[in-house]
N, C-alpha and C positions, 0 to 999 in steps of 0.2 A: 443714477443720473450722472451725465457726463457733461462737462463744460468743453465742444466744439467749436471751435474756429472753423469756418469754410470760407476759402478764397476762391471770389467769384460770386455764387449761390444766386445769380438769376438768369439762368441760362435753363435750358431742356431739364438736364440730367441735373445741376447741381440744385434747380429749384423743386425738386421734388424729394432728394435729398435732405435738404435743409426742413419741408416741409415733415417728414417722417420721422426724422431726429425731434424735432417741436411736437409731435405728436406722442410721442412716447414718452416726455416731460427731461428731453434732454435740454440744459443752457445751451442756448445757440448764438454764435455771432457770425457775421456775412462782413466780410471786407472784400472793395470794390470799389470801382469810379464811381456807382453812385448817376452813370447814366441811362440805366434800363428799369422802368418801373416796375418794382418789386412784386411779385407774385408769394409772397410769405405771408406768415400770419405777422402781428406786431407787436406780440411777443420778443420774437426775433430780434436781437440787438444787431443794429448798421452803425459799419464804420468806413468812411471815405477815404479812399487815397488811391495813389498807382504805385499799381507791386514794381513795377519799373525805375521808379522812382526810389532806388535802395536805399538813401539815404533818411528819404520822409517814411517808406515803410518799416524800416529798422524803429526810429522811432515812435510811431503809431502802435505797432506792434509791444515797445517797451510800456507805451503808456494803458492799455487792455490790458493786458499782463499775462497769466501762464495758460495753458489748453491739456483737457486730457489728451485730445487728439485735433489734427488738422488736416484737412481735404481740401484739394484744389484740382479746380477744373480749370479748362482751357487750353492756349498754345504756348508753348515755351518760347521765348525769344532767347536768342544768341546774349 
């Protein structure tokens, strides 16, 4: 079992993702706005915030704490 972080995770691709990982009894957690109703199971631990926001992400991120691994979907901004 692996403890994943996925940034995003309700989208196409990242919500089927997150769902597969949950399914094969990986720890899952989803950071995100927090404004697209989730299609996960609820298992699945949510955490709110905007990756944008580096300063509140830095610490969101310190307070969840370490990941085997991290995925992120979406667009990159400048």
């Amino acid at each position: 079992m692996a403890k994943v972080l996925v940034i995003g995770g309700t989208g196409l691709i990242s919500t089927s993702i997150v769902n597969q990982l949950a399914e094969r009894g990986d720890d899952v957690t989803v950071f995100n706005r927090g404004r697209t109703e989730p299609r996960i199971p609820k298992t699945v631990k949510r955490v709110y915030g905007d990756r944008r926001n580096y300063a509140e992400f830095e610490n969101r991120m310190q307070e969840i704490g370490t990941f085997d691994c991290v995925n992120r979907h979406g667009l990159l901004y400048p």
